[in-house]
N, C-alpha and C positions, 0 to 999 in steps of 0.2 A: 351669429352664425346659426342658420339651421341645421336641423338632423342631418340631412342630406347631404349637406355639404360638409357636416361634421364629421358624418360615417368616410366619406371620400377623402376626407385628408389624412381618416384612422388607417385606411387603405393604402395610402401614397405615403405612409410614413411610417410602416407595421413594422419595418425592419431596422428602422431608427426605436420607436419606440420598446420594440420587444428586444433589444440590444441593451438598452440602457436599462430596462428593468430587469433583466440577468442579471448586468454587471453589477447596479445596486443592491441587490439580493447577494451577491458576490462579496460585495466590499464589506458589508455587512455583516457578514457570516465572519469576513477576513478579523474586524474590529473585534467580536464575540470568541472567539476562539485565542485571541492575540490572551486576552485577559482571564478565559475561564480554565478552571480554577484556579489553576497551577500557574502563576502567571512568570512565576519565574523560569519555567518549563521552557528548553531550548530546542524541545520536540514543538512547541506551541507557537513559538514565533516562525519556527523553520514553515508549519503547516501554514501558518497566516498569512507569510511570503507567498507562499506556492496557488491560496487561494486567490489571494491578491491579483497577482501576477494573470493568474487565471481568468479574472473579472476584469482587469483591463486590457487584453486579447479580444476579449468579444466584443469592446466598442471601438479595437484599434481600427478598425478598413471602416467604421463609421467615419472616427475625426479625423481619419486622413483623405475623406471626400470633402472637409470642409479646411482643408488645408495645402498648403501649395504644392505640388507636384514634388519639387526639388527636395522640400525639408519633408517626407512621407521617412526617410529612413530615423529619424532623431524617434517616431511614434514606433515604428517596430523594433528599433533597438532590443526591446526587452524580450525577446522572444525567448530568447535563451536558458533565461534564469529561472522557465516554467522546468526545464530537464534538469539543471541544476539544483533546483530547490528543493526538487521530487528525489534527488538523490542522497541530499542531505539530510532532508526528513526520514528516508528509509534509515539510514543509518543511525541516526539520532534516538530511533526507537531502541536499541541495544546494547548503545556505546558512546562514551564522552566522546565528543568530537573536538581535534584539536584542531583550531582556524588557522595556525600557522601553516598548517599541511595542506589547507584548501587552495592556497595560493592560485596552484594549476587552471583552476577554472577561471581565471582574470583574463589571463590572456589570449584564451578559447573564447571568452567572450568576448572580447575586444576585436578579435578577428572578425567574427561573427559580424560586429556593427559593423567593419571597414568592410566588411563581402556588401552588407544591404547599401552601404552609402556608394559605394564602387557602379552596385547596378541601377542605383538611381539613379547617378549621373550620368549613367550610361543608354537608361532606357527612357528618360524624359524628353530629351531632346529628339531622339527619332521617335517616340510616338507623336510629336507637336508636329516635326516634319511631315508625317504623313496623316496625320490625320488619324492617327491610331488610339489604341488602346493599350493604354501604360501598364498594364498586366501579359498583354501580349506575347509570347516568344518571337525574336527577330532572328534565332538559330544562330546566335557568335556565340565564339567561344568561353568569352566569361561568362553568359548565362547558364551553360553547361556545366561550368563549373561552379558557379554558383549552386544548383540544383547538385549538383555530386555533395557540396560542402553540407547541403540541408541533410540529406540521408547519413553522411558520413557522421555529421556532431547526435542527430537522432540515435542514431547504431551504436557509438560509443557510451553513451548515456546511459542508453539502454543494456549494455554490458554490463555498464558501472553498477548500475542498482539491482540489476539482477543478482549480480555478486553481492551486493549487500543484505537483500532478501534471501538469500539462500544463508552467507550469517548468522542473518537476526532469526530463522526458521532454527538455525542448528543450537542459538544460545535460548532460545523459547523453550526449546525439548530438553535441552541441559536443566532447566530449572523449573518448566510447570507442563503437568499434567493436561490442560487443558489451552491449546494455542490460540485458539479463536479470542480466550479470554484476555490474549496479550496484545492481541489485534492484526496475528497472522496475515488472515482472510482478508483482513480489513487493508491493508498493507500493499497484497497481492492485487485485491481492486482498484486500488485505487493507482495502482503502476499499469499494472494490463490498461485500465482503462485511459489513462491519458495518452498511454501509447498508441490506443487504437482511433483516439482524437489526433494524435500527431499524423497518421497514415491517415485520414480523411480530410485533413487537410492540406496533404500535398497532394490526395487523387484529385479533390477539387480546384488544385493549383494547374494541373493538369486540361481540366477540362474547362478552367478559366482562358489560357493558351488553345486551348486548341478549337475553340465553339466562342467563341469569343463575341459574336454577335450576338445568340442565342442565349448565352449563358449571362450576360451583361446584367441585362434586369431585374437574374433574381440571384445576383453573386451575393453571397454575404447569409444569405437565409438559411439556409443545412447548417454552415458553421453556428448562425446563433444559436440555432434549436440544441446543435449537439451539447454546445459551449455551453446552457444556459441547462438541459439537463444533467449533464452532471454533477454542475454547482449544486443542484436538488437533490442531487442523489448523495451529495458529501455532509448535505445539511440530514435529510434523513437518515441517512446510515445513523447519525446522531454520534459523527466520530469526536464530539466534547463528552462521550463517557471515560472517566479517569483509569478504565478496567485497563484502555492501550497501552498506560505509562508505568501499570507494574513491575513489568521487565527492567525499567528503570530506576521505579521507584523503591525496590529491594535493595538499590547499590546503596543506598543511602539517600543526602538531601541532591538534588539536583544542579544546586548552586557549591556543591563542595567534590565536584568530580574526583577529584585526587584520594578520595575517602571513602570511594566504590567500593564494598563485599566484593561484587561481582569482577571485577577489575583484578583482584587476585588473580584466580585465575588462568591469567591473563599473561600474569609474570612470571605465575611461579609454573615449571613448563611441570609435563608429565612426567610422574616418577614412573621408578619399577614398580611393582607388588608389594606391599611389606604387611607385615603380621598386624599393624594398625590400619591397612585398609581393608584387611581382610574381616577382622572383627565389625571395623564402623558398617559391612555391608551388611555383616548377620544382626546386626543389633536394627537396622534399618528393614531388612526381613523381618524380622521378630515385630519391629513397629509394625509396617502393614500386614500382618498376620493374626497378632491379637488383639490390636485394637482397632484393624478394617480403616487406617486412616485414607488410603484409596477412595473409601465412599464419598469421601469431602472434595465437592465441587467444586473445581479449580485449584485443587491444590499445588502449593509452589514446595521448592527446595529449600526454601528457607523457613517454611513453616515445621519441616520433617530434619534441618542444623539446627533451629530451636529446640525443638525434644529433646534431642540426644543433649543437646549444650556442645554440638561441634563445630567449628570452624566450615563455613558455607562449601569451599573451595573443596575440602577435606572429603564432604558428601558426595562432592559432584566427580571429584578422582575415583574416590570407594567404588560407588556404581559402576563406573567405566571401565575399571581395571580388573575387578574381582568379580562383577556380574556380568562386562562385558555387553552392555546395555546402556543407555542412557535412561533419566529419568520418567521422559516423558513413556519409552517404550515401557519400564519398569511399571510404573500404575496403570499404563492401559492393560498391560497383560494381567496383572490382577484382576482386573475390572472386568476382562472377556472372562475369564475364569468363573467370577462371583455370577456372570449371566448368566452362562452356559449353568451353573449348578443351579440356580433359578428357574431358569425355562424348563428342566426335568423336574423339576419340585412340584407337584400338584397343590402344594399349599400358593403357589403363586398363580396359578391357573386363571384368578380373577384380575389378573395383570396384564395389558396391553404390552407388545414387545417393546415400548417404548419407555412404557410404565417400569420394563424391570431394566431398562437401561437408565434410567434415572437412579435406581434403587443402586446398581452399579455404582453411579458416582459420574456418568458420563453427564453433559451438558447439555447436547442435542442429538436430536435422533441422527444426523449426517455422522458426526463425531462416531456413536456406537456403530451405528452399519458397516464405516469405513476400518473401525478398529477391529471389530469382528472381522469381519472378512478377509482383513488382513493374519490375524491370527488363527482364523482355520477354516479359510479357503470356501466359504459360504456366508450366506447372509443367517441373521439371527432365527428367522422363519424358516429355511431349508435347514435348520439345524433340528429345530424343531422337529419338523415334519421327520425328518431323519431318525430321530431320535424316537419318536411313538413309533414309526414302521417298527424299526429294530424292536422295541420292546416285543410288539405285537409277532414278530417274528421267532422271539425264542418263548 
């Protein structure tokens, strides 16, 4: 084969080839994640599924050009369990998951297949009739319904996990100072982002229907690219660092769910006030006070029930009831505090505002700006600046 003819087949095949080298990179990444490190990690198979699932998406509408029209529903079957799986991972980051309770999703998917094989049979035969195109809209009623069924199982998903990211956001600030460290952010992207894969893949369903001739030749190419960068974007994020599974890995071992710290909690509901929650929160004051344990980057609540030697659950009432705070707001308000005394301190002068947000205790400059600003209603620089006028003024 010459160059020429070589470059031209690279051409005539670009979307075969750069389909299948995603979805390899994909499957890949699914294997590497299945095992590292934590391999008994039920966050890590849940992720591996979702990747998986992910990388086989982006060669489905390849092999189903090289397969029969009729049997195209048995390769999209799996659609489903990319929203599913992304729901169970969210979850999983914060809380044993019991499988008996998951049951629901069975036969949400199972519908799901009966909708795709419904319109197979349905739209095979009249595209052969006329000569069409099996992605087509032919405007019946079960297509419409079909297309209702696609946004409807997306929307509810997308409830689902929303709810469990707001959760997992609520039990992060219950127990660490620092969210990003638990994988908050990382959580949040990784949902936005497949949701906003899911909506570009129905506007392109769209525009497959309705441009149909136009759009023919180069169907399948936006999806890979999209499909195939965020596989890149899940491998760099580098979400195999174990910082995401402390939230979990505080409950205890992973394979003894029933033995979760954090699980307390859970069960034991909220009391009133009493004269021992009131104490554990001065003694918890007293910790961050003189011995500045705020300054320590990423600090958890279970590093501040080791001190004292109290009961996890115990720390996390104390805070709530008697400071009327959560943890996470607890150390950041510290921590704006220690700045603010900072930034006016001329012995810090040779310190970048970012510089004395480390010194704080914060972890990145987003974190400090956000948390300042929140606490008094400026950024750490307008404080500043605030701060010499008024001198200069009295």
């Amino acid at each position: 084969m010459s160059l020429t003819e070589f470059s031209d087949w690279i051409v005539q095949n670009f979307k075969v080839l750069f389909s299948f080298l995603g979805a390899i990179q994909g499957f890949i990444l699914a294997v590497v994640v299945l095992f590292y490190p934590q391999e008994h990690s039920t966050s890590n198979r849940i992720l591996s599924a979702f990747i998986f699932v992910q990388a086989y998406l982006l060669i489905a509408s390849r092999i189903v050009e090289w397969m029969p029209a009729d049997t195209s529903w048995i390769i999209y079957s799996l659609r489903l369990l990319v929203y599913i799986s992304l729901f169970l991972y969210v979850k999983s980051l914060y809380s044993h998951i019991n499988w008996r309770k998951q049951w629901v999703h069975l036969p949400i998917w199972l519908i799901d297949i009966l909708r795709i094989r419904a319109i197979t049979l349905y739209k095979v035969p009249r595209a052969l009739e006329t000569d069409g195109y099996v992605y087509q809209f032919f405007g019946s009623t079960l297509e419409i319904l079909s297309i209702f069924w696609l946004f409807a199982t997306m929307a509810l998903y997308f409830f689902l996990t929303y709810r469990e990211l707001i959760k997992y956001r609520k039990k992060a600030e219950e127990n660490f100072s620092d969210l990003n460290a638990v994988g908050v952010k990382w959580a949040k992207q990784i949902f936005f982002g497949r949701y906003i894969i899911g909506l570009v893949d129905y506007l392109l369903i769209f525009v497959a229907f309705t441009f149909v001739e136009w759009y023919k030749p180069y169907n399948g190419i936006l999806n890979v690219i999209i499909y195939t960068g965020f596989l890149y974007f899940i491998t760099i994020k580098g979400k195999l660092n174990p910082r995401i599974y402390q939230l979990r890995m505080i409950q205890g071992k992973p394979e003894e769910p029933k033995k979760e710290i954090l699980e307390e909690s859970d069960h034991k509901p909220e009391k009133e006030l009493t004269e021992e929650h009131q104490l554990i929160a001065q003694n918890v004051l007293k910790l961050m006070e003189e011995q500045k344990l705020y300054r320590e980057e990423g600090l958890s609540i279970k590093q501040v029930a080791d001190e004292l030697g109290v009961q996890l659950y115990m720390v996390s009432q104390s805070i709530n009831l008697a400071l009327g705070k959560n943890f996470f707001e607890l150390v950041n308000g510290y921590r704006v505090e220690e700045a603010k005394s900072m930034i006016m301190d001329e012995k810090y002068n040779h310190l970048s505002m970012i510089g004395i947000g480390f010194e704080s205790g914060f972890s990145s400059k987003t974190a400090f700006n956000t948390a300042f600003k929140k606490h008094t209603g400026m950024t750490p620089s307008e404080y500043k600046r605030l701060g010499v006028n008024g001198s200069h003024a009295r």
